[in-house]
C-alpha positions in Angstrom: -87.7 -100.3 71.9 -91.0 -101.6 73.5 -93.4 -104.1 71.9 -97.0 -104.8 72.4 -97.8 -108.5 71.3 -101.4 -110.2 70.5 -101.7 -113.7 69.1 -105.1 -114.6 66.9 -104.5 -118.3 68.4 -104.2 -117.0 71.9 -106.4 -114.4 72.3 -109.3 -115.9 70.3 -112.2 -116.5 72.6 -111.5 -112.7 73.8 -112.2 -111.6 70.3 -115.0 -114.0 69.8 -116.8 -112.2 72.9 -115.6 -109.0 71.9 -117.4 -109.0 68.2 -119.6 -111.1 69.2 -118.6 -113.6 67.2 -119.7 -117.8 67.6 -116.4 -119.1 66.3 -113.6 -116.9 65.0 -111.7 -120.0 63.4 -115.3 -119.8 60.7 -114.0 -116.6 59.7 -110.7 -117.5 58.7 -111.4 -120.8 57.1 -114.5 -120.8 55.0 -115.8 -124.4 54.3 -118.4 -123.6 51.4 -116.7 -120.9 49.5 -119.5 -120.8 47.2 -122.5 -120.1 49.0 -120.0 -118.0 51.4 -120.9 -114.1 51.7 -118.0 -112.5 51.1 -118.6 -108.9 51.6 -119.8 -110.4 55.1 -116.3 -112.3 56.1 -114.1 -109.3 54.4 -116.0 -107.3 57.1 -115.2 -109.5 60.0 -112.0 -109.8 58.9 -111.2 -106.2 58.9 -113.2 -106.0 62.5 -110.8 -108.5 63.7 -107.8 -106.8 62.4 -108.9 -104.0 64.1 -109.3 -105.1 67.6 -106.1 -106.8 66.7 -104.4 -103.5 66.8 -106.1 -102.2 69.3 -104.9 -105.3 71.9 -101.4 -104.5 70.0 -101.7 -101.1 71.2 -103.1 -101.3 74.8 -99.9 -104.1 75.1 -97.4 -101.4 74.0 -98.6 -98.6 76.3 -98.4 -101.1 79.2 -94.7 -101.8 78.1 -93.7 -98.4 78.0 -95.4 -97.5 81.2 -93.7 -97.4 84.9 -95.5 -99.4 87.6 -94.9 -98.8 91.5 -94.9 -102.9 93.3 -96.0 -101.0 96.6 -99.1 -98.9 95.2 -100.0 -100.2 91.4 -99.5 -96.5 90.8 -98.4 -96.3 86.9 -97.4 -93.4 85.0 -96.3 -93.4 81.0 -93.8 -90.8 80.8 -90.5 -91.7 82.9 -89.8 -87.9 83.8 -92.9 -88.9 86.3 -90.4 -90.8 88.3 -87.2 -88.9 88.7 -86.3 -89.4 92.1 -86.2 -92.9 91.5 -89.1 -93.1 94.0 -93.1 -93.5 93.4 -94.5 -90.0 93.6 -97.7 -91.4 95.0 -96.2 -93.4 98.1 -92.6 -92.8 97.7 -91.3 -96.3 97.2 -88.7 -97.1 95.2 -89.9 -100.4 94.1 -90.2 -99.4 90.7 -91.3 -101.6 87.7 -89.5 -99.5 85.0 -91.0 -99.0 81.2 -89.7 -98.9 77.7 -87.5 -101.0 76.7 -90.0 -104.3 77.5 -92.1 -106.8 75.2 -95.5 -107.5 76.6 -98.1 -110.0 75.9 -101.6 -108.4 75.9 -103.8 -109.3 79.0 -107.3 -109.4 78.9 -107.1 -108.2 82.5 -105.8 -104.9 81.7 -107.6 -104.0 78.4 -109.8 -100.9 77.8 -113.1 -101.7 77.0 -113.3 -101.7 73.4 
């Protein structure tokens, strides 16, 4: 099995720039709960769940997806790869998917 992992704690000034938001902790820990709008933070809060998955899900593809050292050549599905050589530059420096837990990298996400 492969994993895609995304920590709110770790990865919150990426989804602070990414909605745009000054200070993701505010969200999460409201301070005046009575003058608070609450229709406004149950919005965030689903936004944030949502690029949550999404970070979950760009994670997991990288996991499951076969990387050539020489090249960066990747391809998702392993039958891509048979010869146990890149099909690109034919070097059998492979990276191999599935099987792998991975952290998500800002570095590799899709704009979102």
């Amino acid at each position: 099995m492969s994993f895609g992992v995304v920590s709110l704690k770790d990865h919150a000034e990426y989804i602070e720039k990414k909605l745009n938001l000054p200070r993701l902790r505010a969200v999460c820990e409201i301070k005046d709960g009575k003058n608070s709008d609450w229709s406004v933070i149950k919005e965030r809060k689903q936004e944030i769940g949502g690029l949550l998955l999404k970070m979950a899900d760009t994670a997991l593809y990288r996991a499951k997806t076969t990387c050539c050292i020489a090249c960066n050549y990747t391809f998702g599905e392993k039958e891509s790869f048979k010869t146990d050589k890149c099909p690109r530059c034919g070097n059998g420096n492979l990276l191999r998917g599935r099987d792998k837990i991975m952290v998500f990298s800002e570095n590799s996400s899709p704009e979102t």
